[in-house]
One Martini backbone bead per residue (centre of mass of N, CA, C, O) as a GRO file, in nm:
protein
   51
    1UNK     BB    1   0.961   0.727  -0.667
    2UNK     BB    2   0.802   0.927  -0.532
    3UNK     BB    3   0.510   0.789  -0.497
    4UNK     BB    4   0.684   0.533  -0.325
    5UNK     BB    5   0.723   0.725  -0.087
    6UNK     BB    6   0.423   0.821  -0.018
    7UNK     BB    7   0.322   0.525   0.011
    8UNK     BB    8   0.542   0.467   0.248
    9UNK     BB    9   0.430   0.709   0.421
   10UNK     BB   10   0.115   0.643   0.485
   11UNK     BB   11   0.138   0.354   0.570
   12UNK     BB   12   0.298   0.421   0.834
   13UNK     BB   13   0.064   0.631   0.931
   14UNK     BB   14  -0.163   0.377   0.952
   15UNK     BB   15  -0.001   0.231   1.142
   16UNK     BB   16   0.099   0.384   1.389
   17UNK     BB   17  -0.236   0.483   1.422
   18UNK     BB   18  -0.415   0.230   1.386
   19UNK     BB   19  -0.660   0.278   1.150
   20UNK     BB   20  -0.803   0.045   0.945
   21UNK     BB   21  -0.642   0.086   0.642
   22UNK     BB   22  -0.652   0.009   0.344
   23UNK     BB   23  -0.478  -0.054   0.046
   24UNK     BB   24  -0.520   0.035  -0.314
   25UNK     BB   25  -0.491  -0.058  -0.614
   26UNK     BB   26  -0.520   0.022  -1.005
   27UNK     BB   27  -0.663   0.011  -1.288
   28UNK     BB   28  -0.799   0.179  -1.548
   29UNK     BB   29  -1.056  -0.017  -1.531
   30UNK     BB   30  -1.066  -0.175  -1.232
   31UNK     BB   31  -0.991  -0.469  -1.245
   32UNK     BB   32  -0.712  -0.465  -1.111
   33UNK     BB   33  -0.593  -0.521  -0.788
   34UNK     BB   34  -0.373  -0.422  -0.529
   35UNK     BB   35  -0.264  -0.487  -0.203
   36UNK     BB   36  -0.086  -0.244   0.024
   37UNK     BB   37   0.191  -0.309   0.217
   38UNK     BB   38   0.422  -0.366   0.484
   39UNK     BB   39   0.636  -0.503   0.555
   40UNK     BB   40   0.777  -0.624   0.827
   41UNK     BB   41   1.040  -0.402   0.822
   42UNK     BB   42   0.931  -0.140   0.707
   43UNK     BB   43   1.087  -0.069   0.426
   44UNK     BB   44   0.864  -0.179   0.222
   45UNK     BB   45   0.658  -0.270  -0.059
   46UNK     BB   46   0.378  -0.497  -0.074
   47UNK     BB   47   0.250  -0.668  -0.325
   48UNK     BB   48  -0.093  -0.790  -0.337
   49UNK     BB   49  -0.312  -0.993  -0.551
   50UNK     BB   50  -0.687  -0.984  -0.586
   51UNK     BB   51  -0.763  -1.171  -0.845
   0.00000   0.00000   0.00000
């Protein structure tokens, strides 16, 4: 819960301040990756698989 609150908070910080830096997340092999961005209500995060 902690981490989805600082990653929830980033991307605030990110989209608030129009940075145009996109967030993506991956796992240990680094073979699937999913792109993490505020739904439109900016209350959640939604996560869109890259692969």
């Amino acid at each position: 819960m902690y981490f989805k609150r600082v990653k929830k908070s980033l991307l605030e910080m990110l989209k608030e301040n129009d940075m145009g830096i996109t967030l993506f997340e991956t796992d240990a092999t680094f073979e699937d990756f999913t792109k993490i961005e505020l739904n439109e209500n900016n209350t959640d995060i939604d996560p869109e698989t890259c692969n």
